[in-house]
C-alpha positions as CSV (number, residue, x, y, z in Angstrom):
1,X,31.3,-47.0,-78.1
2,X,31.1,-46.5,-81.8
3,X,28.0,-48.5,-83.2
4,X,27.9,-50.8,-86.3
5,X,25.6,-49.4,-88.6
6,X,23.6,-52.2,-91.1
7,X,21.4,-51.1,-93.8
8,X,18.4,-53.6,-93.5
9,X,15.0,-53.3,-96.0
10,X,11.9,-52.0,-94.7
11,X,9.7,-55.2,-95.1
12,X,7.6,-57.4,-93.7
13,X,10.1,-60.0,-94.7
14,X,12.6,-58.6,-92.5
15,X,10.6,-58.9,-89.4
16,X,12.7,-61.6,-87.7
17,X,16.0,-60.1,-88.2
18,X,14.9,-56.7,-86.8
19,X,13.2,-58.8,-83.9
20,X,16.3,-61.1,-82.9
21,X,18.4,-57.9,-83.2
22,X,16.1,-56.6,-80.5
23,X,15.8,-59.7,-78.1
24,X,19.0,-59.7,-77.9
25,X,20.3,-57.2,-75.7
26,X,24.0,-57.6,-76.4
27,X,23.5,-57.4,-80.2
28,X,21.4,-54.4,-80.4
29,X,23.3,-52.5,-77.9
30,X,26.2,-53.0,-80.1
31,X,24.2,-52.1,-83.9
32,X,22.8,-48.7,-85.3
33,X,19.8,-49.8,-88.1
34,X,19.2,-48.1,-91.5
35,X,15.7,-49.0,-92.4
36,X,14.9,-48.6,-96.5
37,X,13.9,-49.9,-99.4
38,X,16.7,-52.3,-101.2
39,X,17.6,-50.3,-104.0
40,X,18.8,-47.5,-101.2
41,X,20.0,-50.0,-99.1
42,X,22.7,-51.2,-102.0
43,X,23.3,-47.3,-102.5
44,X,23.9,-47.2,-98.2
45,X,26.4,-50.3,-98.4
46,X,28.0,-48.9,-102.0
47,X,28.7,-45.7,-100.4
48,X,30.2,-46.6,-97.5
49,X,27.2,-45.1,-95.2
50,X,26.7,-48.4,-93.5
51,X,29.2,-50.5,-92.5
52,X,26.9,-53.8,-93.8
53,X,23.3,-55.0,-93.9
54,X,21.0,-57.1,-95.9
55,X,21.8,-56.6,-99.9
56,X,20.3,-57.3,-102.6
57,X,22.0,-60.1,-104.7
58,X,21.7,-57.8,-108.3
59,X,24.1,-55.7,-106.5
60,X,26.9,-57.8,-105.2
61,X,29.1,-56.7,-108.3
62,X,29.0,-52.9,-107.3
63,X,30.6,-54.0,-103.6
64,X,33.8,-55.4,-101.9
65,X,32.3,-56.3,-98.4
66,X,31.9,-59.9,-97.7
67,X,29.4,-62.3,-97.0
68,X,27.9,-62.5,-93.8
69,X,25.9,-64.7,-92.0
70,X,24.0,-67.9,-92.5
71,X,20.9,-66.3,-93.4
72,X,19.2,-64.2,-96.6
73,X,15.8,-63.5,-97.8
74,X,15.1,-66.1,-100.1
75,X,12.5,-68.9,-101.7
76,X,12.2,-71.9,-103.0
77,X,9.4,-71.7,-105.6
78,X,6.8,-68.9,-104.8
79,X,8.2,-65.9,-103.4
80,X,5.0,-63.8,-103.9
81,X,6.1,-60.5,-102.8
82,X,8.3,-60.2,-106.6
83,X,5.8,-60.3,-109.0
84,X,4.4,-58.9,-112.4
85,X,1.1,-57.4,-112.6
86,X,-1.0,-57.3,-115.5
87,X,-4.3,-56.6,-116.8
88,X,-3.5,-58.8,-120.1
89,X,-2.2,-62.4,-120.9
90,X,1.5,-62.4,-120.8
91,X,1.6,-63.0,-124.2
92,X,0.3,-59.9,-125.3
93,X,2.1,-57.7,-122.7
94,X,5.3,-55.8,-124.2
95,X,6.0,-53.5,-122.0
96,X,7.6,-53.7,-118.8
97,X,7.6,-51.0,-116.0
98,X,10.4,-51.3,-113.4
99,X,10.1,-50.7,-109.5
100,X,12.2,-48.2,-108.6
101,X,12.3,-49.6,-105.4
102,X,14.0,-52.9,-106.4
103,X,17.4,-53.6,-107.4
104,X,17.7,-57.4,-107.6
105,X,14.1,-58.0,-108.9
106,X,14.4,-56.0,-112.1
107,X,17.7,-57.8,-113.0
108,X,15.8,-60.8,-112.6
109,X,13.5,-60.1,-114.7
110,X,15.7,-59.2,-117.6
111,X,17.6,-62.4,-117.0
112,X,14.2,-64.0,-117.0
113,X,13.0,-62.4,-120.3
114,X,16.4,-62.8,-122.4
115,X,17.6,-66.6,-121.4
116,X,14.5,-68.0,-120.2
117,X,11.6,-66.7,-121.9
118,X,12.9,-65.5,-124.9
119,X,11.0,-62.6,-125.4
120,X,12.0,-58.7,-126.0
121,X,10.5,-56.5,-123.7
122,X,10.7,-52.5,-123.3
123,X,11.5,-51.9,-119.7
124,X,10.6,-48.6,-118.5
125,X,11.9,-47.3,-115.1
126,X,9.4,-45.9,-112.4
127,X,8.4,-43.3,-110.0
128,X,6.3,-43.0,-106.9
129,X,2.2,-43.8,-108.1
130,X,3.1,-46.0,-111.4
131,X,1.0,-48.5,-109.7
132,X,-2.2,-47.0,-110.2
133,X,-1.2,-45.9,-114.0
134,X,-0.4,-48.8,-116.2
135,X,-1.6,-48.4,-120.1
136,X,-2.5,-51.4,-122.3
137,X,-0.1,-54.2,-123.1
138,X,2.0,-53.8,-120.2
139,X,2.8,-55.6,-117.0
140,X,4.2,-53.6,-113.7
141,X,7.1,-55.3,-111.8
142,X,6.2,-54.6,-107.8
143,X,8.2,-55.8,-105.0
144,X,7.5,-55.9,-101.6
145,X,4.7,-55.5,-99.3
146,X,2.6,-53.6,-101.9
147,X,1.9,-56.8,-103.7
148,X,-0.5,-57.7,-101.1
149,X,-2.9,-55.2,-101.9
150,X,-2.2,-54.5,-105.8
151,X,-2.3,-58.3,-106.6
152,X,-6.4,-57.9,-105.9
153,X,-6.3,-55.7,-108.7
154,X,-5.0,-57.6,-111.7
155,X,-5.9,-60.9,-113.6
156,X,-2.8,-61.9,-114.0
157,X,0.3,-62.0,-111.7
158,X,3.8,-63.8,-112.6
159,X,5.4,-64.7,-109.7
160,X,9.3,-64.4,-110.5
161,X,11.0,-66.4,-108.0
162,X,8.4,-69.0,-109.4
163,X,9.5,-68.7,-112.5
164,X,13.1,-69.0,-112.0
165,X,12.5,-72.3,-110.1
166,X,10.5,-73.8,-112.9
167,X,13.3,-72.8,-115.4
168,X,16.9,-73.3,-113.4
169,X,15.3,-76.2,-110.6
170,X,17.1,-73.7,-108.0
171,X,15.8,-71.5,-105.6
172,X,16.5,-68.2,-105.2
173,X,18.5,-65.8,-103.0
174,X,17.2,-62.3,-103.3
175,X,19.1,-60.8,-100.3
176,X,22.4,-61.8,-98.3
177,X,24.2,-60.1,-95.2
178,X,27.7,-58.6,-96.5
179,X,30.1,-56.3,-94.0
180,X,33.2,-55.2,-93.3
181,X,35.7,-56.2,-90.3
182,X,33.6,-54.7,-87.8
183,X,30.5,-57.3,-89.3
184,X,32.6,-59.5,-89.7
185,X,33.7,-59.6,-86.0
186,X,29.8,-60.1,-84.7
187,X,29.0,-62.6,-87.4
188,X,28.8,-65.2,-84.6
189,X,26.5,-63.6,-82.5
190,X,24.1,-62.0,-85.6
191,X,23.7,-66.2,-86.3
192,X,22.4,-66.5,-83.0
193,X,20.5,-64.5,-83.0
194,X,18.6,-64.6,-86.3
195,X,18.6,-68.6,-85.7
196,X,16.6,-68.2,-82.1
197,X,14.1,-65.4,-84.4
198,X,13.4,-67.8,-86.9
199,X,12.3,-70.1,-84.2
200,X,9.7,-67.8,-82.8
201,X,8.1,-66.3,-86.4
202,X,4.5,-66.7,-85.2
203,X,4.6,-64.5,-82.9
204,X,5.6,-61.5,-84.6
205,X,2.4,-60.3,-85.5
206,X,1.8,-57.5,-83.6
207,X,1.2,-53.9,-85.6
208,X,0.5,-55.7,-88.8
209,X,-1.3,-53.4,-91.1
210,X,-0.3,-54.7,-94.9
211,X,-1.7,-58.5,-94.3
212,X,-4.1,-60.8,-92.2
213,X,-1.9,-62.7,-89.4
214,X,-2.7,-65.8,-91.3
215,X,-1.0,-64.6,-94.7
216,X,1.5,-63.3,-92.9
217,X,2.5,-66.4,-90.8
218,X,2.3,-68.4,-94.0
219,X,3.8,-65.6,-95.8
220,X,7.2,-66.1,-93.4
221,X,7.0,-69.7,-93.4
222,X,6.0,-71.0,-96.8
223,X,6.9,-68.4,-99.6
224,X,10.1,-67.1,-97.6
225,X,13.2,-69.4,-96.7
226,X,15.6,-67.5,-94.9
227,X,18.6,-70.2,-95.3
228,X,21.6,-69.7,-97.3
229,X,22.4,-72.6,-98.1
230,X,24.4,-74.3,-101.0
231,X,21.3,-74.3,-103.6
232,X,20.8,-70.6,-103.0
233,X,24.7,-70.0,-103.1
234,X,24.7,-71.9,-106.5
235,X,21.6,-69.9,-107.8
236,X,23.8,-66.6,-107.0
237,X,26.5,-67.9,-108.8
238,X,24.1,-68.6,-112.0
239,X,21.9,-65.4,-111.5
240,X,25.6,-63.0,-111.7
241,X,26.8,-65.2,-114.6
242,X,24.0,-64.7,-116.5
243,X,23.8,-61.2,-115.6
244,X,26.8,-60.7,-117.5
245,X,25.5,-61.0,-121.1
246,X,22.5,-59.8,-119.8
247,X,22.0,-56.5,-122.0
């Protein structure tokens, strides 16, 4: 039997998909996993590598597949995994430099910067190690699980599903499920299964080497909110409008 392959990011937020996939022995027999970070997950599903998976929303517009799925990576308010880092007061930063793992996050913050907080930044993209090399009067956009640790290190940290909030009063979809027919045909039984994961979060802490078990756990069940609902459909549609005369 030929195996559906999904593309699914490589973080801690993805815990209890990759864990309902697992406990359920009639979904994971059927489902090959490509585990990377989002910007090469979009490049997996844009190239036709995969046959579906978890995508970030900044990249809908490059892709045909459909939605999938009652569930994304999302927030309502703090995210704290999508962040800027700074060592100066917002105010004085000008310079922005880009993770080149994220695909969604750095749209975001362009979208952020132009029709929210109306400032001009330069954005600068990124290699492996910018982290540990930022010069005066910039801020460093990080994603993921890395924010754990680098957040210690700077005074001052934007959180920018936060900020998005505070500006649109929606919440925010940074991920959703798209595939093609053969997605598409276990759609009902990926619901299942991510519904009975989300019901058993605190207990995936096992192997846990970025965070504590208590940031995680809150982590999971306060800064993430895996629901696609209608807000988080309506924040999509004003996140890809405003993309558009985005420059």
């Amino acid at each position: 039997m030929t195996k559906v392959k999904l593309a699914l990011v490589s973080y801690l937020n993805t815990i209890p998909f990759i864990e309902g996939i697992k406990a359920n022995k009639e979904l994971s027999q059927q489902l090959e996993l490509v585990i990377d970070y989002p910007s090469k997950c979009a490049e997996y599903i844009r190239n036709g590598t995969v046959d579906g998976g978890l995508i970030p929303v900044g990249a809908l517009q490059e892709q045909t597949l459909d939605l999938v799925s009652n569930f994304c990576i999302g927030s309502n308010g703090k995210v704290r995994t999508v962040v800027l880092l700074s060592h100066q007061k917002f105010s004085e930063i000008n310079t922005i430099y880009l993770d080149y793992q994220s695909a969604t996050s750095v749209r975001l913050v362009k979208v952020l910067a132009q029709h929210f907080w109306k400032r001009a930044f330069e954005f600068l993209p990124t290699r492996p190690g910018f982290e540990n090399q930022i010069p005066p009067n910039s801020a460093i956009l990080v994603i993921g699980d890395r924010v754990f640790e680098l957040e210690k290190k700077y005074p001052f940290v934007i959180d920018l599903a936060e900020e998005w909030t505070r500006y649109t009063h929606l919440p925010f979809a940074f991920a959703v499920w798209v595939g093609n027919e053969k997605v598409k045909a276990i759609e009902p039984i990926l619901n299942q299964a991510f519904e009975q994961s989300m019901q058993n979060i605190t207990s995936y802490t096992n192997n846990l080497s970025t965070i504590d078990q208590q940031t995680f756990i809150h982590y999971l069940t306060q800064n993430i909110d895996y629901t696609l609902d209608s807000d988080k459909k309506e924040a999509i549609r004003l996140f890809t409008s405003l993309l558009v005369t985005c420059s």
